[in-house]
Each structure stands twice: as C-alpha cells, then as structure tokens.
C-alpha positions in Angstrom: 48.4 -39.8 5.9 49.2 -43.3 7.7 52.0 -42.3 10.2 53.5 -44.9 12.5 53.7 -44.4 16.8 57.8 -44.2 16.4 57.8 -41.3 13.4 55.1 -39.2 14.7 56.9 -39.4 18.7 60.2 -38.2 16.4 57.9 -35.2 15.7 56.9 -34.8 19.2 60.4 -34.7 20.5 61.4 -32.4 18.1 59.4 -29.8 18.8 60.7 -29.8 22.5 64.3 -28.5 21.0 62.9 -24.8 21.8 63.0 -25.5 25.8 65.9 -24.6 27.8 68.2 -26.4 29.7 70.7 -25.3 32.6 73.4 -23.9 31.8 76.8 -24.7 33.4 81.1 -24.4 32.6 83.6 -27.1 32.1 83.6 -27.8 35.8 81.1 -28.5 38.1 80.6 -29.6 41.4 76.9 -31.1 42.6 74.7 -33.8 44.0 73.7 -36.8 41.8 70.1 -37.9 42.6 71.7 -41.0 42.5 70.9 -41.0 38.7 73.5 -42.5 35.7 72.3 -42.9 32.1 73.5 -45.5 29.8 73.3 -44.7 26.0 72.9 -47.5 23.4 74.1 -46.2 20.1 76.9 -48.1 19.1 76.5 -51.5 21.7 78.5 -53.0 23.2 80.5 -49.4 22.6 78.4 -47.1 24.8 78.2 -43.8 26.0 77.9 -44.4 29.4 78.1 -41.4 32.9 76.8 -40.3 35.6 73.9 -37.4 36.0 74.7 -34.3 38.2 72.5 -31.8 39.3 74.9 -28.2 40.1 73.4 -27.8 43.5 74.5 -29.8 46.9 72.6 -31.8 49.0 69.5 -34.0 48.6 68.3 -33.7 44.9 66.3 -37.6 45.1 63.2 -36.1 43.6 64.8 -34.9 40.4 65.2 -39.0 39.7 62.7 -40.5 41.5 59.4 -40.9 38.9 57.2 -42.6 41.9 57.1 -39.3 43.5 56.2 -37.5 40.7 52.6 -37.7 39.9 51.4 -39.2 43.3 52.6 -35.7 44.3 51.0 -33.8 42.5 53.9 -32.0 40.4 53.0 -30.4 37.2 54.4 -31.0 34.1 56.5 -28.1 34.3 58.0 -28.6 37.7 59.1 -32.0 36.7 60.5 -31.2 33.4 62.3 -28.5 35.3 64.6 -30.8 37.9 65.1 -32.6 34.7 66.6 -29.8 33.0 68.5 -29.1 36.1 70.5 -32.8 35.6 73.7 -32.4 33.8 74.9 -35.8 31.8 78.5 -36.9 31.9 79.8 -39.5 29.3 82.6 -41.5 28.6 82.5 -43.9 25.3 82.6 -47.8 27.7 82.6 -51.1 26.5 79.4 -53.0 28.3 81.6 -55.8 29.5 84.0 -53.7 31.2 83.1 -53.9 34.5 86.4 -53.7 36.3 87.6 -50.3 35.1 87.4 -47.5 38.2 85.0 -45.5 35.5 82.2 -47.9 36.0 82.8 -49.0 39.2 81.8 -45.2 40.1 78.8 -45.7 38.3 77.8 -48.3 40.5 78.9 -47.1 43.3 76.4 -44.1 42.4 73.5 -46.7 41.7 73.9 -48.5 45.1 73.9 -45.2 46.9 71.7 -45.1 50.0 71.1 -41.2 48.8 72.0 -38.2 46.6 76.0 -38.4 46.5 78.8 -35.8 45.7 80.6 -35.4 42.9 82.9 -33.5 40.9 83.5 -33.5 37.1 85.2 -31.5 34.1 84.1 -31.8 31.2 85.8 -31.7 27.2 83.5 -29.0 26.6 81.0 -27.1 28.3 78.1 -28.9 28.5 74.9 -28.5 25.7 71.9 -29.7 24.2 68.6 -31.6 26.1 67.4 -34.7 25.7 63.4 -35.7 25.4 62.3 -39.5 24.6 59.1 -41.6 25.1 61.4 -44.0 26.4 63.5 -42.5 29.4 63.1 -39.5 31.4 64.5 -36.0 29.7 67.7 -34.7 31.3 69.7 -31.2 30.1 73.0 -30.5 28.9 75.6 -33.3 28.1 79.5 -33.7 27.3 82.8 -36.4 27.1 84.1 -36.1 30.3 88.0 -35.5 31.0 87.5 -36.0 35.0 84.8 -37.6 37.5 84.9 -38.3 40.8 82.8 -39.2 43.9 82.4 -39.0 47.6 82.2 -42.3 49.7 78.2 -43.1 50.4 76.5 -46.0 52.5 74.9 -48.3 50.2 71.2 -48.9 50.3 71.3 -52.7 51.8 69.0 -54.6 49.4 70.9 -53.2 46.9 74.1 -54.2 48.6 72.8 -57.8 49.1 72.5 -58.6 45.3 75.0 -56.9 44.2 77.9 -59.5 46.1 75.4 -62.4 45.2 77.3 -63.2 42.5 75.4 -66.2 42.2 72.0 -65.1 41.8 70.3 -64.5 38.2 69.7 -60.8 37.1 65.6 -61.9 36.4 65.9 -63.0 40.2 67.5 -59.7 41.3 64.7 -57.6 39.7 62.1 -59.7 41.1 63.4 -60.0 44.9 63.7 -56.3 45.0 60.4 -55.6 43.5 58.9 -58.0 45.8 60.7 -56.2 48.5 59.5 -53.1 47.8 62.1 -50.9 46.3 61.3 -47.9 44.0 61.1 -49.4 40.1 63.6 -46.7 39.6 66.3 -47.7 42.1 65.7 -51.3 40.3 66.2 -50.5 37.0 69.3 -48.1 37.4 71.3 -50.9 39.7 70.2 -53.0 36.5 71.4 -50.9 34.0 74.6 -50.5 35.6 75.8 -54.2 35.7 75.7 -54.2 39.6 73.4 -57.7 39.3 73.5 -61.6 37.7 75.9 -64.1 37.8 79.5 -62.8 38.0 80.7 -63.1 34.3 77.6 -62.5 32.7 77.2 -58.7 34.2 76.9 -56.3 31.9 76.2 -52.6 31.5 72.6 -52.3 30.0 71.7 -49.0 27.8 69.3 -47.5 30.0 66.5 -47.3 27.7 66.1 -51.2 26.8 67.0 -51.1 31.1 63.3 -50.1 31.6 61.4 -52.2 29.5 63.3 -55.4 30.2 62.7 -54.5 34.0 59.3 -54.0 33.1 58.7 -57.0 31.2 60.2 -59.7 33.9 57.9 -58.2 36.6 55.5 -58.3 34.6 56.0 -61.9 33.3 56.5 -62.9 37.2 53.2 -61.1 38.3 51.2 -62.6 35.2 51.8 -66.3 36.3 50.5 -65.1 39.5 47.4 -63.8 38.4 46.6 -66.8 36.2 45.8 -68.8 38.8 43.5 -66.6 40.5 40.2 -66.3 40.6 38.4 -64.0 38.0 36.5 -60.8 38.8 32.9 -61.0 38.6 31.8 -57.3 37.8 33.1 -54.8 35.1 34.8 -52.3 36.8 37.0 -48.7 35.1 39.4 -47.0 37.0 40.1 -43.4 35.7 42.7 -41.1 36.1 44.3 -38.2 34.6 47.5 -36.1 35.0 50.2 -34.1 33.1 48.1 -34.0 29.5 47.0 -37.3 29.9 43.8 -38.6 30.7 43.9 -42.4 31.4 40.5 -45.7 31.2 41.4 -49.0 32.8 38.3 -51.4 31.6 38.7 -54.7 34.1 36.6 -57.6 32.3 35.2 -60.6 33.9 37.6 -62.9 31.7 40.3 -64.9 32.0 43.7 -62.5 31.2 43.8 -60.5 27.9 45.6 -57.0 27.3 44.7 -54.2 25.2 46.8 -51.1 24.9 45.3 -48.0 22.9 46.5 -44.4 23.1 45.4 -41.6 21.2 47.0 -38.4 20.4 45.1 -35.6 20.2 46.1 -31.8 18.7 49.5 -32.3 20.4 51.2 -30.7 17.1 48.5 -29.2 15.5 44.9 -31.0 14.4 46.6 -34.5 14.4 44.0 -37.4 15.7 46.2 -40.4 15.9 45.6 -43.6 17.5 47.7 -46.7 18.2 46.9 -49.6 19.4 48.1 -53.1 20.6 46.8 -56.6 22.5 47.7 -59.9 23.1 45.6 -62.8 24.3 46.1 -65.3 27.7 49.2 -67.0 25.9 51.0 -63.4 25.9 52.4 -61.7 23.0 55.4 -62.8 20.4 58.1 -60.0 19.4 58.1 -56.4 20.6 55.0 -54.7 20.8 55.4 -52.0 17.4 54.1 -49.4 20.4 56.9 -49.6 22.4 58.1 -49.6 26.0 54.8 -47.8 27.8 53.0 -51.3 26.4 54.8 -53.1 28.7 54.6 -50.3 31.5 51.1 -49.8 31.8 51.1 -54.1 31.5 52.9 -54.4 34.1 51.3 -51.6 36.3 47.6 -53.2 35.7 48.9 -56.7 37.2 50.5 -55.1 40.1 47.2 -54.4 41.2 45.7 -57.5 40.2 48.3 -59.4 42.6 47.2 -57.4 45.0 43.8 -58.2 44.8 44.4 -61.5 44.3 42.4 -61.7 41.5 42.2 -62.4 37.3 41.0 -60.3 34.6 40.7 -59.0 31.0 41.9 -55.5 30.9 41.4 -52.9 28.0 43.4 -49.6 28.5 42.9 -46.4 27.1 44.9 -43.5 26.6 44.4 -40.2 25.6 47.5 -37.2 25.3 46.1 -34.1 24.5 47.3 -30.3 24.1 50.0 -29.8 26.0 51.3 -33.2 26.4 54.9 -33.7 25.9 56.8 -37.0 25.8 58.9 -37.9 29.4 59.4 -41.5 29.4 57.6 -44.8 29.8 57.0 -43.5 33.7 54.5 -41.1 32.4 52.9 -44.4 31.2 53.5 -46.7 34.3 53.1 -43.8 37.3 49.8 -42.7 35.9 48.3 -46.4 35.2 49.6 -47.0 39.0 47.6 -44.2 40.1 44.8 -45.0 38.4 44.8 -48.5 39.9 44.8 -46.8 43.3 41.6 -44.8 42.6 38.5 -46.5 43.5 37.3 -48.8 40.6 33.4 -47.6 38.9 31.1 -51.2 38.5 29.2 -51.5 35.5 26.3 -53.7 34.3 28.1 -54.3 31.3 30.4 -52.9 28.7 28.0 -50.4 26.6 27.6 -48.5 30.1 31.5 -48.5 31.4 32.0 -47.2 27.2 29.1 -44.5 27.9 31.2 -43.0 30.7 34.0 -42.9 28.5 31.9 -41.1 26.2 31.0 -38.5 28.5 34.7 -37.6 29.4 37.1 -38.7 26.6 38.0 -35.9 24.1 38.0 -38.5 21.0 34.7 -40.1 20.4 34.8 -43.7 21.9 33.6 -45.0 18.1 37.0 -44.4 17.3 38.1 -46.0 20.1 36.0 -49.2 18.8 37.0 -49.2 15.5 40.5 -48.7 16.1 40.9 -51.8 18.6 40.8 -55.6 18.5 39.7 -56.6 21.8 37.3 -53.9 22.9 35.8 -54.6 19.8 35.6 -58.6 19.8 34.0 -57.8 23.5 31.6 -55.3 22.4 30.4 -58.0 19.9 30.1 -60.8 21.8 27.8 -59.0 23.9 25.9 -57.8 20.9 26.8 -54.0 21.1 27.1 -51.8 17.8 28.8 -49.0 16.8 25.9 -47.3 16.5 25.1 -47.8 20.5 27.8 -44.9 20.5 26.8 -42.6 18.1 26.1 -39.0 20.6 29.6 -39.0 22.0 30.5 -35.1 23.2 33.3 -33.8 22.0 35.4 -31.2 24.2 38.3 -29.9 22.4 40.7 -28.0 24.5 40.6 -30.4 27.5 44.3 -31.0 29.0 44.1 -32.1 32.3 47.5 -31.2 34.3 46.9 -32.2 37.9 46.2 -35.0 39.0 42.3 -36.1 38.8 41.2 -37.7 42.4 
C-alpha cells in the first residue's frame, strides 16, 4: 500500500501516546527555559502560552536543540526534559500584540536566561505532545493566571526588537549572521517581538521554524551561488538518536535532493520519501515537509563557510527505535554531520559503495526511489546493477552520536 510522509508520521506519533509525561496540580511554580509555544489551529485565533518546567533555576537545556545532539544526549534523556515542560494556553488573536498576555510572552522570548514564573491552571494539566515538526513537550491546560519575574534581556535580541523599522527577513538574518542559537531566533520570531511595527504578528510556532529556516536558507543560497564549485566528491556521515544520516557533495553547480527512509519503525514498514529541486530552487511547499528545508539550510551553512558551491544529495535513514521530535532532529544531525570530516571519492559508484556497506536499506532502493542521484548516476554511466551485493543489517539503530 502507497502511504504518503504526512499519514504514515500520524502513525508514528500515535504510537508515542503510551509515554508518560510529568505530572503536576492546578498551580505551579517553575523556571521557563525561556521556551513559549504558539499553536495554529484556528489562525489568526490561536492557542498561544508560555512552557514551564516545575523545578527552579537554570532549565536552558530542556529548550535548547543545539545542545542536544553535539552533546551527546540520548534519545531518552532528551525526550525526558521535554516531558518535564508543562504548556500554558490562552485562546489570542495573532495581531494582539498590546495585551499584558503576550507581552509576557515576549518578555519570556527576549530573556537573557531561564525566568520565573507562576501559573494556575483551568484544570490540571494533561496529555503530551509529539510532532515531526516542533519539539514534544508534556502536559497542557487554559490558563486562569500567569505571571513572571523581571529578567535582563539578551541584547541582540533587545536591539531588534525596538527596531521597529527593520523587516522581520532582516531580523532573522542579522541574528543568524551574529551568531545566536536558531532556537532563540525562531521563538523571538514566533512571538511577534520583530518587523516593522504594525505588521508584527504572533507566528504559530510550527510554520515559525520552517519560515526561519527557509529565509536563512534563501540568504545563504545566493551566497553560495557565486562561489566557486568543489572539485572532488566528498560524503559526510553521521548518525544519532535512530538516525543514521549521508551528505553526497557533487562537483556541480547547486542542486538539492532530500530522501529519508523509514525503516521497521512500526513494524516491517520500508518507506521512502523523497524530494529535490534544481539551481532555480523549488515552487510550493516541499509535500515532505519542514526537515526539507532544515537539512537545506544546514548543508549551505557549511557551504558558506567553506566558501564554496555544490550539488548535494542527502540521505536519511530512521530505523527501530526512532521516534519523531521535530525538524531539529533533522537540522542538528545534518549540522553535525557537516562538522565531521568529509570522505573523497573518485566518483559517485564508490561514495554509493560506502553507503552500501553501512546503510540498513539497499542503496538500489535508494536509486530508484530518487531523481537526482539517479540523473547523476546516469550521466556518469552507472547501473543499477553496479549495486546489486548491498548487505543488509537489520536491527541496526544507532543512538549516540557516530564520531
């Protein structure tokens, strides 16, 4: 049976119902990391609150992705400060900026650190949330009362936030290019606390991430496009929480590929999805969602760096044991991977061998499910047949990070 990315991730997410979250009353006192979450059912009408761990002091690495993988944390240790984070939410219009509800919000955002707070709640809070999109967080309920301690902004956050004048796009890109955690970025952005004045607006934090994503990205592409191209294949590998990652860097001028395969996650399911786009970019949404524009932008990050232009074919596997956290699985482990010291290859056939030799899923399947690894393999007159011993190690799940 044909099943899309988006139906089988429902699946994925559903079977994470059986985990627990924290459990906590009607009132409670903590530390937010500084961390808020911004729904999007019913825009401009969203639910819209802060996220409050029920312990006191600093609790930054419970919302703080960049520290994640590069430190080693397994998957259970990061899914449990997640369940730890309880979500307040109150039903805001996103062009509601002025009301003292949101300005707490912000306030929390542009927080220097972790930051004190106080709520009660309608109802004691319940459930857990799991998404390919955003990060999981625990229990959640309306909120009758919130409220905050004073905290020291962080300054580049302070500066664009009275720059009433300055465009959102601008914003993002200024504090990337200063250095700020992706994170901090996108959370000031969800929260409305950047762009011109009147056009502020409370962003749901899920369509947050990728739009942050996507004008980095954009920025750093038109950088790289006028640099020159490498002049060696070259993979970087990786592999972390489930997930064992292949970035293929072709001597060409820019193209993106994006293929992920999921492997016995729910049972004997083989699935792979897969998306590209040529040098001109890519019209409408990728149909694979936000870790497309993730692991795009994490791949060009590097290639600023260097300085330097190519083609780049990514592949993905998530095998037993993998369970859906967000986009930052996505754009943390790609980052990593880019850190690792790149493999050269005298062509494609030998980089595709080595993928052979570690990849779960035979690489033919990788071929035939593709568009530009396949175009590339013909033009340098390979076959699937060049492929056709490819080991196959069931079981494999690699949960710390591979150096």
């Amino acid at each position: 049976m044909i099943i899309g990315k988006g139906a089988y991730l429902r699946q994925l997410t559903a079977a994470t119902t059986q985990m627990r979250s924290v459990e906590v009353g009607k009132e409670m006192t903590g530390s937010s990391p500084p961390s808020v979450f911004i729904g999007s059912w019913n825009y401009p009408d969203v639910l819209a609150g802060p996220m409050i761990a029920p312990v006191h002091g600093d609790t930054r690495i419970m919302d703080r992705p960049e520290e994640w993988i590069c430190g080693n944390l397994t998957q259970d240790e990061i899914i449990g400060y997640r369940m730890n984070l309880v979500r307040g939410k109150r039903m805001t219009n996103a062009g509601d900026l002025g009301n003292r509800f949101v300005e707490k919000l912000q306030e929390i955002v542009l927080a220097n650190g972790s930051i004190e707070s106080e709520a009660a709640f309608e109802s004691a809070p319940a459930g857990l949330s799991f998404s390919e999109e955003h990060t999981p967080f625990g229990p959640s309920a309306p909120l009758e009362r919130f409220e905050i301690e004073a905290k020291r902004w962080d300054p580049s956050l302070e500066k664009v936030f009275y720059d009433t004048d300055l465009t959102a796009r601008n914003a993002v890109l200024d504090l990337h290019r200063s250095g700020l955690a992706f994170s901090s970025i996108q959370k000031a952005f969800s929260a409305g606390t950047m762009g011109r004045g009147p056009r502020r607006r409370l962003v749901p934090t899920r369509w947050s991430i990728t739009a942050c994503d996507t004008m980095i990205g954009d920025r750093l592409l038109s950088e790289v496009k006028k640099c020159p191209v490498i002049d060696t294949i070259r993979m970087h590998e990786f592999a972390s929480l489930h997930n064992r990652y292949a970035v293929i860097l072709l001597p060409t001028a820019w193209e993106y590929e994006w293929t992920e395969a999921f492997l016995h996650v729910l049972g004997t399911e083989e699935y792979v999805f897969s998306d590209h786009e040529g040098f001109r970019g890519k019209t409408g949404y990728s149909p694979l969602g936000g870790c497309y524009y993730s692991c795009k932008m994490s791949v060009l990050e590097a290639l600023a760096r260097e300085h330097r232009q190519a083609g780049a074919i990514i592949l993905r596997e998530a095998l037993p044991g993998y369970v859906p956290m967000g986009v930052f699985n996505v754009r943390e482990n790609v980052r990593s991977a880019m850190r690792e010291p790149a493999t050269e290859f005298e062509d494609l056939r030998s980089a595709l061998a080595r993928i052979s030799a570690t990849f779960t899923l035979p690489v033919q399947r990788f071929i035939t499910e593709t568009t530009l690894l396949r175009e590339s393999l013909r033009q340098r007159q390979c076959t699937l047949s060049d492929f056709a011993v490819s080991p196959v190690k069931r079981g494999f799940a690699p949960e710390a990070s591979a150096r």
